[in-house]
C-alpha positions as CSV (number, residue, x, y, z in Angstrom):
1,X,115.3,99.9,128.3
2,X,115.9,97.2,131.1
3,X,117.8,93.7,130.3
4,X,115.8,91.2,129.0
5,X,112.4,90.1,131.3
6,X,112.4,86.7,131.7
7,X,109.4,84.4,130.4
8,X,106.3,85.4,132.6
9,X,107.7,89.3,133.2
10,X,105.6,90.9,130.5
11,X,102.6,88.7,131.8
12,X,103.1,89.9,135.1
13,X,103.8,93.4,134.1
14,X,100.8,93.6,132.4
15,X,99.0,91.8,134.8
16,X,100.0,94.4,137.7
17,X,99.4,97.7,135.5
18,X,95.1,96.3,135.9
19,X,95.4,95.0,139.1
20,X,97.5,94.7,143.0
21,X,98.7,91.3,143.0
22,X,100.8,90.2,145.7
23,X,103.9,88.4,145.9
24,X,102.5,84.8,146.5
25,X,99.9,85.6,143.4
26,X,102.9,86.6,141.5
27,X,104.8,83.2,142.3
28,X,101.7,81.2,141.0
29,X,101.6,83.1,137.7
30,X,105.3,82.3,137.2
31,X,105.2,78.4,138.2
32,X,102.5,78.0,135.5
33,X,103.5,75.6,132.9
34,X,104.1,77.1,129.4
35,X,105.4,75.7,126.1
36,X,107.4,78.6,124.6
37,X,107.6,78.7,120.5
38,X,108.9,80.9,118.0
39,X,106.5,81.9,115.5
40,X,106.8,83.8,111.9
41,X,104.9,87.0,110.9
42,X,101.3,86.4,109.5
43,X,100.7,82.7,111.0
44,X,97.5,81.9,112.7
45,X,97.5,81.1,116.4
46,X,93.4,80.1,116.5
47,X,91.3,80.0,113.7
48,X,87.6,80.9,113.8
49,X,85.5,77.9,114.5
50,X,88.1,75.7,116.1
51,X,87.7,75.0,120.0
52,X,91.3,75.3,121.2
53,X,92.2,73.6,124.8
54,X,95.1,76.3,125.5
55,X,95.5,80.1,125.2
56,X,98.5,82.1,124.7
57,X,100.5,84.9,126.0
58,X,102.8,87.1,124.0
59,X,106.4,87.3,124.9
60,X,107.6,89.4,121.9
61,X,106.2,90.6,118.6
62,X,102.7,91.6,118.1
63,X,99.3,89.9,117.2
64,X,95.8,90.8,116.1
65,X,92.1,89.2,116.1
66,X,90.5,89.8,112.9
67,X,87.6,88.5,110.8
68,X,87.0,87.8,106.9
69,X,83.6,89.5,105.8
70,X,81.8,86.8,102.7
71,X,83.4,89.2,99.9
72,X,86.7,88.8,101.1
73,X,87.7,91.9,103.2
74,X,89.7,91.5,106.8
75,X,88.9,93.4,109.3
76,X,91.5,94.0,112.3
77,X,89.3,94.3,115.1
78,X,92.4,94.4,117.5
79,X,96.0,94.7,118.0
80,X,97.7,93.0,120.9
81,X,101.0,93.6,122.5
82,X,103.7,91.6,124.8
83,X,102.3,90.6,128.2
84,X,98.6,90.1,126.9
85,X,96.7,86.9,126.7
86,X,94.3,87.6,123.5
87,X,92.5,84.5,123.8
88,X,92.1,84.2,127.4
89,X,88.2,84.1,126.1
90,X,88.6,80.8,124.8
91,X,88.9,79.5,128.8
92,X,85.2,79.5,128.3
93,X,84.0,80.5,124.8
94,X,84.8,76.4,123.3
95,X,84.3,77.7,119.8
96,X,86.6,80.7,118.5
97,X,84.2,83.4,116.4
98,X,87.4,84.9,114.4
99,X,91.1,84.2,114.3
100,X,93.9,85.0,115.7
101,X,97.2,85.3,113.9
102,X,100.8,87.0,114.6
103,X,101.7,90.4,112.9
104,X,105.5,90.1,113.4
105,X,107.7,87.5,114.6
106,X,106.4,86.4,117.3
107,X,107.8,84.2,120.8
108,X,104.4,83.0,122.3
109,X,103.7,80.8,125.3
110,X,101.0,78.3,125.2
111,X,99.3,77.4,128.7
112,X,96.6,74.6,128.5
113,X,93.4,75.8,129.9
114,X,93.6,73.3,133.0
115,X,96.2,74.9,134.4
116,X,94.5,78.7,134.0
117,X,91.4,76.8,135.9
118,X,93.7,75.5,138.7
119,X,95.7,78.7,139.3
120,X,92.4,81.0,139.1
121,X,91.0,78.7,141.6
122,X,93.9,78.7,144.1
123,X,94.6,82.7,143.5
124,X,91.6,84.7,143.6
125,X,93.2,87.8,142.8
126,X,94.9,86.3,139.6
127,X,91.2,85.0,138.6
128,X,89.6,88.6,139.4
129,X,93.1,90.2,137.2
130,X,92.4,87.8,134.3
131,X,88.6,88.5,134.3
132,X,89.5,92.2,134.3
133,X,92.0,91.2,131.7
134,X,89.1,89.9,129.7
135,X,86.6,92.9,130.5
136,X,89.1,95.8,129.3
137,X,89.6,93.3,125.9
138,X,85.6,94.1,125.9
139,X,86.4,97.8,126.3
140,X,89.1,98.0,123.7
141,X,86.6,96.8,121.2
142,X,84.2,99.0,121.9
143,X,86.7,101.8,121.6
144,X,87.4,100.6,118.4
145,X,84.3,100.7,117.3
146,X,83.6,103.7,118.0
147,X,86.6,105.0,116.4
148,X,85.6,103.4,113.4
149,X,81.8,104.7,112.7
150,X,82.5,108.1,114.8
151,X,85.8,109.5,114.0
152,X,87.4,110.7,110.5
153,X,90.2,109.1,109.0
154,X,92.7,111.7,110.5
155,X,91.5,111.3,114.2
156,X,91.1,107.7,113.6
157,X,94.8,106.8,113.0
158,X,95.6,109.2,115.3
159,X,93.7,107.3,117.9
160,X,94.7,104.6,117.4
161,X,98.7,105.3,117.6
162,X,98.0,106.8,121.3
163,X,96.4,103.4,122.4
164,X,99.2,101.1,120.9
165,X,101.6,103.9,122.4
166,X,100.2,103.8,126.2
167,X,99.2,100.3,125.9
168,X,103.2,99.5,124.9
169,X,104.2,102.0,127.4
170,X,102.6,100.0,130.3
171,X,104.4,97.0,130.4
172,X,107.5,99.2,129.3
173,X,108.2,99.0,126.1
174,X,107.5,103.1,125.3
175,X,110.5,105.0,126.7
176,X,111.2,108.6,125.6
177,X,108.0,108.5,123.0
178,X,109.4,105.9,121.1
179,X,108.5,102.4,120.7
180,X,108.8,99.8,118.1
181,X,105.4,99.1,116.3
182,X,105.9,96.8,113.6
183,X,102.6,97.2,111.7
184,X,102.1,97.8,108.0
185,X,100.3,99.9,106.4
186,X,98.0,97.5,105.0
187,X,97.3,96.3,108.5
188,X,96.5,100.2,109.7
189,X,94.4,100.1,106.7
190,X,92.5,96.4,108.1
191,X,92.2,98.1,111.1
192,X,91.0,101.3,110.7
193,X,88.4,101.2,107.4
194,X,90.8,102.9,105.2
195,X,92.6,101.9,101.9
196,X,96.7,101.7,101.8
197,X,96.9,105.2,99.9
198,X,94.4,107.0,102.5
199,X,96.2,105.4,105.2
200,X,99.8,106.9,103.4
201,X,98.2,110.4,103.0
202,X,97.0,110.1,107.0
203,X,100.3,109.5,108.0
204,X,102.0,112.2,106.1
205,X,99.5,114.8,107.5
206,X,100.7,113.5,110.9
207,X,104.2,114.2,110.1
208,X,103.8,117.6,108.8
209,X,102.2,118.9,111.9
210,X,104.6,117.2,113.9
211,X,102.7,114.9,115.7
212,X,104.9,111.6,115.1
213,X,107.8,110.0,113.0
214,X,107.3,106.6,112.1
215,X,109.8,104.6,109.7
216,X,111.3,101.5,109.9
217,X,108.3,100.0,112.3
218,X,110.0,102.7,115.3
219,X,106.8,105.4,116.0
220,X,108.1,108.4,117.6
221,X,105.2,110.5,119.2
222,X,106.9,114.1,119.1
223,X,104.0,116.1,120.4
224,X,102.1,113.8,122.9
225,X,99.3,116.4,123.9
226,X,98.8,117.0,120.1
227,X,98.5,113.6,119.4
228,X,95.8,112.6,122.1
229,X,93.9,115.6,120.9
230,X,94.0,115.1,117.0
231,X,92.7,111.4,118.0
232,X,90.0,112.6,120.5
233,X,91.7,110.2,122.4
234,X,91.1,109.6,126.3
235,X,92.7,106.4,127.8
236,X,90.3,105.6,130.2
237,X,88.7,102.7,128.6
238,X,92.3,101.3,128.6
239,X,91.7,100.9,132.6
240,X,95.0,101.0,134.0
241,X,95.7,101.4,137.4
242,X,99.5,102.9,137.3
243,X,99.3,104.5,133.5
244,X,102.7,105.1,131.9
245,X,104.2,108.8,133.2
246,X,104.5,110.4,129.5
247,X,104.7,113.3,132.1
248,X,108.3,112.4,132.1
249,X,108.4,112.5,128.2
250,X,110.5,115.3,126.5
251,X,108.4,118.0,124.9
């Protein structure tokens, strides 16, 4: 893996693997103002119904969006990674319709909406990268609903591992099929319809065919091609314009 990025490289990583940005674009998303914190696992970043003034952008750990149905059950409806912005919505939407909360330790920055208005406004192509930022979000969730009403539990969580794989592996943080995925099985479960023990079983079945290895939140994809076709999955919806070269990836 490379040293540590510094604060805005995941953004612009992440940023650059959707859209060309130049070097003057680049500088403006790096001046912007930020207040960095350090937050636990399982802490809420926006909660539904509030109007926040400032979004976020991950710099380590991983969050998710989910809601709480009237009988009690959450729903994951996504998973988010370093160098995403997962409320970038709220620049416009005043009032949040679910919430937001960390999955593992987190280190977030907090950028006040004022200064995403005054960048977008001075950098086109950063405005037209974050509204394509926002419009693959819109893509993702369509994906995932799919996955959940058309797919069987063994494609689903199968799925689902190739997205968080290419979507770590474009701001670099899958090398060699492996990358660190902290997420429980009780959150697979949120996020995928199943309960804990169908979730357990999945996962086995994975292993025995020697698809992946996952312990200790490290998921090792040992068969690539056979994981992408046990999920059904194509990354196209993921939209990026230089996709991680798994090419490259031992058999």
């Amino acid at each position: 893996m490379s040293s540590k990025p510094s604060l805005a490289e995941y953004l612009l990583r992440r940023l650059n693997s959707i859209y060309a940005l130049d070097a003057d674009d680049i500088a403006a998303v790096d001046r912007l103002p930020v207040q960095v914190a350090d937050l636990r696992a399982d802490q809420d970043l926006v909660r539904e119904g509030e109007r926040p003034t400032r979004s976020c952008f991950i710099i380590s750990g991983m969050t998710c969006w989910f809601k709480i149905t009237g009988k009690g059950q959450r729903q994951i409806l996504s998973f988010h990674v370093a160098g995403d912005l997962p409320d970038l919505q709220s620049i416009h939407l005043t009032k949040m319709d679910s919430t937001l909360s960390t999955v593992s330790p987190c280190r977030m920055a907090f950028v006040q909406h004022e200064a995403l208005h005054a960048v977008c406004a001075e950098r086109p192509k950063v405005a037209n990268a974050l509204w394509r930022m926002t419009l693959i979000d819109a893509a993702v969730f369509r994906e995932w609903v799919a996955n959940l009403g058309g797919r069987q539990a063994y494609a689903r969580l199968a799925h689902l591992l190739c997205e968080m794989t290419m979507r770590l592996g474009a701001v670099g943080l899958a090398e060699n099929h492996v990358c660190h995925l902290p997420i429980t099985q009780s959150e697979l479960a949120d996020a995928t319809g199943m309960s804990a023990v169908h979730v357990n079983r999945t996962l086995q079945s994975l292993r025995r065919k020697g698809l992946v290895d996952w312990r200790d939140s490290k998921l090792s994809v040992l068969d690539w091609d056979g994981l992408q076709a046990a999920g059904d999955f194509d990354p196209s919806y993921l939209h990026l314009r230089v996709p991680p070269d798994f090419r490259a990836w031992p058999a």
